[in-house]
N, C-alpha and C positions, 0 to 999 in steps of 0.2 A: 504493500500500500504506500509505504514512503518513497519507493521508488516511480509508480506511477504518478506521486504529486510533484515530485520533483519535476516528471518529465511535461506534467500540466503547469507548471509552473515555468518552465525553460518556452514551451510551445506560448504561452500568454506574453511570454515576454519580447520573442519571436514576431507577435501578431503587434502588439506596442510597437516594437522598433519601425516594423516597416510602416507603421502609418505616422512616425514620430521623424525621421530621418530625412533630414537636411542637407540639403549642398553643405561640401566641407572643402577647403583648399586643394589643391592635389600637390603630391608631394613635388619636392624640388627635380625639375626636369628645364637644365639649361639647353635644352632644344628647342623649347619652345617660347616664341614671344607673342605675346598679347596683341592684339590690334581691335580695342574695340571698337564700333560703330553704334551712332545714335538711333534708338531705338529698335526693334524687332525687323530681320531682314526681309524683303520682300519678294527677292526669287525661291519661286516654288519648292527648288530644292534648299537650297541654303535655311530655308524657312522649316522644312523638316527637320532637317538634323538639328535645327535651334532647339524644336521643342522635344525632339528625343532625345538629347541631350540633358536637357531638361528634367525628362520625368525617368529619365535611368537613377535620380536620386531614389525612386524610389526601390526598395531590397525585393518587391517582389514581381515587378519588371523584369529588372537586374536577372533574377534566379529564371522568368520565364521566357525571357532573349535568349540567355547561356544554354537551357534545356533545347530549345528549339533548334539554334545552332549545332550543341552537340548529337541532335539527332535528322540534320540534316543528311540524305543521302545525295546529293552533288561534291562537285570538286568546291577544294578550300571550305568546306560547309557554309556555301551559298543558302541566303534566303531570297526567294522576294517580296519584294518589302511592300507592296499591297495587301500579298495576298497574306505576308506574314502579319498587316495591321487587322483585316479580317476573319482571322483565324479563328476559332472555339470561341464563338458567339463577339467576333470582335473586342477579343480582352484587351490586346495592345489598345489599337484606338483608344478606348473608353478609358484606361489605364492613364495614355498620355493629357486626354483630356482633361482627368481629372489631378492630375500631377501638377498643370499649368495654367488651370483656369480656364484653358481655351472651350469654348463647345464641340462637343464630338462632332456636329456639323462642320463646323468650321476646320476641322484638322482632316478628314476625310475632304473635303471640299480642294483641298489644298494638294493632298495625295493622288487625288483625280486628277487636278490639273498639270500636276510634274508628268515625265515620261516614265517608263517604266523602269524602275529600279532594283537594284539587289542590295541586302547587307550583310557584312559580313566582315572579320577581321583580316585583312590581305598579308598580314605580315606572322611566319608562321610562329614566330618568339612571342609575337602577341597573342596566337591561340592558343599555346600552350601557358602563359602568365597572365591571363585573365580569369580570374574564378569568379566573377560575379560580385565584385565590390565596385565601389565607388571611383576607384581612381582608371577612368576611362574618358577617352573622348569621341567625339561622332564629326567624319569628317566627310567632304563634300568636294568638287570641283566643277564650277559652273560650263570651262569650254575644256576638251581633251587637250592637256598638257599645261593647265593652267598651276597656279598656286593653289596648295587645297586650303580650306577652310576647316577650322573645327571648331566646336564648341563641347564645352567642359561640363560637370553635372549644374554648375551655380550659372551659368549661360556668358560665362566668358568667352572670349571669340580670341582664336587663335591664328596667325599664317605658318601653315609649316613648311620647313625643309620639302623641296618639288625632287629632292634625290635625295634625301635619307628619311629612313621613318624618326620619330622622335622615340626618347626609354615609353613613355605613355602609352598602354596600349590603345589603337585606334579602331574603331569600326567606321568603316568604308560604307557609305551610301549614294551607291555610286551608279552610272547608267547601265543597262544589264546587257551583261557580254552572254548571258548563259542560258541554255536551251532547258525551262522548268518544265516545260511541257509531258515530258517523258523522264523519269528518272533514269540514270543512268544504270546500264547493267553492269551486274557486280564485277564482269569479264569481258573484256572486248576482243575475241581472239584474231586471229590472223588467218590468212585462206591455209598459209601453212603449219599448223600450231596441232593437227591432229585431232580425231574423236574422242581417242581412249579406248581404248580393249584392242581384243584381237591379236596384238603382236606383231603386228605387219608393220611398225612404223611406219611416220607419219607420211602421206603424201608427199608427192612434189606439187611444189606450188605452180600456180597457172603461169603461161608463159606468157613476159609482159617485163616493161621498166622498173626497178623496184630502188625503192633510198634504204641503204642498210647503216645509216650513218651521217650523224649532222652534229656539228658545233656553229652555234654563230657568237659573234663577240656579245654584243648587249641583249637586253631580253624585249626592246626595244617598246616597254611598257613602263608604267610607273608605279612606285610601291605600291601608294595607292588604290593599284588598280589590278593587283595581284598575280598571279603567274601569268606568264605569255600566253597567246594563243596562236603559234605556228601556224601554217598552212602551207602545203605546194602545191602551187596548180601549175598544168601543162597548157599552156596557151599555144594555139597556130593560125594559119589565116581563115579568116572568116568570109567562109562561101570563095569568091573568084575577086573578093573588094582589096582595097586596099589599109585594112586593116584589123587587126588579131578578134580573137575570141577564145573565153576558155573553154577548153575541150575536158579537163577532169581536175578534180580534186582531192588532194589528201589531206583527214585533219581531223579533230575530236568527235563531233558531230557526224561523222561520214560511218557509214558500215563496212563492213568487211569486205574487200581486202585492201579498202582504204582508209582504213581509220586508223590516226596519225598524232597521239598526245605527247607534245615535247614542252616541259613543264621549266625547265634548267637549260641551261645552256651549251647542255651536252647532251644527245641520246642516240642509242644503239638498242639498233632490232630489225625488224625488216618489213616496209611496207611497198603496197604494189603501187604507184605514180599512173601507169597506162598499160591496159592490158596488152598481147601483141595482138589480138583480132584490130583491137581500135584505130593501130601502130598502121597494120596494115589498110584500113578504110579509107585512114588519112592518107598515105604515101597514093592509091589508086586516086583519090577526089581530089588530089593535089601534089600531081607529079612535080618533081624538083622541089618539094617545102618539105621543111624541116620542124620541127616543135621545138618552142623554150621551154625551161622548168624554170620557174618562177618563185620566189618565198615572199609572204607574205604576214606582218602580225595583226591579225582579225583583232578588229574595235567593234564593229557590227554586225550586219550578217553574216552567218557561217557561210565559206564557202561562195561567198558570191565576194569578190576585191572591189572594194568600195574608195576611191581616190581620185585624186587630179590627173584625168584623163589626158590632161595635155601636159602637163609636168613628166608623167610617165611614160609617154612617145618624148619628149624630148633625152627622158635618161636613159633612152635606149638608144634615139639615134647616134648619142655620144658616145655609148658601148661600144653600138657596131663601128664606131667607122676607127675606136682602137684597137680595136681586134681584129680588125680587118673583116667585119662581117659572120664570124664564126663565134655565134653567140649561142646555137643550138646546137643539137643533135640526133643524132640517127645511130637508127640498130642497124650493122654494119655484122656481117658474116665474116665470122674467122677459122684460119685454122681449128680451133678449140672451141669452135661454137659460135654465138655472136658476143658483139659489145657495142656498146653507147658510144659513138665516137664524135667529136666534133666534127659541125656540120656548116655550113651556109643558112643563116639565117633570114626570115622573112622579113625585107628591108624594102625602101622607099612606101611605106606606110603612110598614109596621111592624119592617121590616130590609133590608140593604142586600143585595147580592150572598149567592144563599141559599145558595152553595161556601165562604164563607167561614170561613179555622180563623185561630186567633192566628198567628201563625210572624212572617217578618223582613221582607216586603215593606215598599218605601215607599211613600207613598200621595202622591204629586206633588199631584196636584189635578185638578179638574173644570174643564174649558174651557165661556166664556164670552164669548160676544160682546164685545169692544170696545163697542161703543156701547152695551151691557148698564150695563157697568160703570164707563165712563168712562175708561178708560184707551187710549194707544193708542202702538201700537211699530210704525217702519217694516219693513213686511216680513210682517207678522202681522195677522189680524182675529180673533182668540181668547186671551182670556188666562186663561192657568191656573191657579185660585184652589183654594188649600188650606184647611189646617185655620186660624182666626181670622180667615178671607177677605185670608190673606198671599197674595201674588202669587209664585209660582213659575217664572212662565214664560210664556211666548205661542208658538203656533205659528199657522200659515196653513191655514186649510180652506178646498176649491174643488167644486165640483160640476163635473165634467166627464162 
């Protein structure tokens, strides 16, 4: 009996604190400097994270953010942040509402009008040292690569470091890179990766271009905004025009045997780039052309390159004309079978890729033969040359 009052007594105390508990200071973090502004901000986002910020004073927010996030099944334990304000009869909302005075109309009104968001801690030192207290911050950026914004539980308003995270840990509310639609499967395998049983070991894989191998220098993302999201597409000319279109994609979101998660800035495994039936459609509907492999860091849609269509035909015609035109490749029959050789690439274009709008993609670079270029990295016979023919990276192409 004494031990159940004791535990009625800790649990009473428990219910006191969280409707008792106040913004408190956050502890000393010389990364961080203040900048505040007069009165409550007015962009939709900015304006979110003010008041989640805000009502994360309170411990049983705090506890049902953390639970949510830890039982996120997405990369980085993605939420999104609508659906996570309307979840189990609208707790969050009605929580922050009442955290800040604001009317649950009013903060839902506001979450309507932002675009669609994710939250989530991007830095992985930060999801392993946040247990659900007080010293956190909610941070925001109004244009891709801006300065972030954050605000603290007492609604101090912060600029942070745009290239380092602060000790603080931060939650990211930020525009949504991530496909919630379909949770991710526990396994993605590869055309090559086998059933299981039998004994027969595993298949050969389909015959086709395949990347067994990629470094690139930066992750070409911001803390912020959490790990990269790679992509390689095979671009070649589109219809008899003059100029490109993507032909295929490899990348998180894509299925077998093109799904492609490179999280760090090194990865080794083996994905397919273009099968060879495809290889071959192209070479017939377009004798003499050749395809590029392209890299890409997705900000938007998966799998569709979203950028400055004419920035992008001009860092290519800069490419070709030092490379003297051998910016692609072709499956090339060898003694020992085939290989990816450099090719002549598809030149005097008058625009690049003919889907392309401005938006936030990065544009990594166009692969290039090692012995094109002169350069050479163990592991790699491609290196991926950007805009001022800076080097970005190298990965491994194989014909199998």
């Amino acid at each position: 009996m004494y031990r159940n009052a004791l535990l009625l007594v800790a649990t009473l105390a428990l219910i006191a604190a969280a409707c008792t508990d106040r913004p408190s200071p956050l502890a000393p973090d010389e990364s961080l400097t203040a900048a505040p502004i007069n009165g409550a901000p007015t962009d939709p986002r900015e304006a979110l994270a003010y008041t989640l910020a805000q009502a994360l004073r309170s411990p049983i927010l705090r506890a049902y953010l953390r639970a949510k996030l830890q039982g996120s099944p997405f990369r980085e334990q993605k939420l999104q942040f609508q659906r996570f304000l309307n979840a189990d009869g609208r707790h969050a909302l009605l929580r922050m509402a009442v955290e800040t005075g604001t009317p649950a109309a009013a903060v839902a009104g506001t979450a309507a009008a932002s675009i669609p968001l994710e939250l989530y801690l991007p830095v992985p030192a930060h999801r392993a040292a946040w247990i659900g207290d007080g010293r956190v911050l909610v941070a925001t950026e109004l244009s891709d690569g801006d300065t972030p914004i954050a605000y603290d539980t007492a609604g101090t308003r912060y600029l942070l470091n745009s290239t380092t995270p602060p000790v603080t840990p931060v939650l990211a509310l930020v525009p949504v890179e991530t496909d919630f639609s379909t949770p991710p499967n526990a396994m993605m395998c590869l055309s090559e990766c086998g059933g299981g049983g039998g004994g027969g070991g595993a298949p050969a894989p389909a015959p086709g271009l395949y990347m067994t191998q990629a470094h690139f220098t930066q992750t070409f993302e911001s803390w912020l905004k959490g790990s990269p999201e790679f992509e390689v597409h095979v671009l070649g000319q589109n219809g008899q025009t003059d100029s490109l279109t993507d032909y295929q994609c490899a990348g998180e979101r894509q299925p077998s045997p093109y799904y492609f998660d490179q999280n760090s800035l090194d990865w080794s495994s083996s994905v397919m780039l273009f099968s060879q039936s495809r290889l071959n459609d192209y070479h017939a509907k377009h004798p003499g052309q050749n395809v590029r492999v392209y890299v890409v860091e997705d900000d938007d849609t998966a799998c569709e390159i979203k950028a400055n269509s004419g920035q992008l035909a001009k860092t290519l015609a800069a490419l070709d004309s030092l490379v003297n035109g051998l910016a692609a490749g072709k499956d090339t029959a060898t003694g020992s079978g085939k290989r990816y050789k450099a090719a002549s690439s598809f030149a005097n274009f008058l625009s690049a890729v003919a889907s392309l709008v401005n938006t936030n993609d990065e544009l990594v670079g166009n692969a290039v033969a090692d012995s094109v270029v002169g350069e050479f990295h163990s592991g790699a016979n491609w290196i991926v040359k950007g805009a001022m023919n800076v080097t970005n990276g190298w990965i491994n192409l194989e014909m199998r």
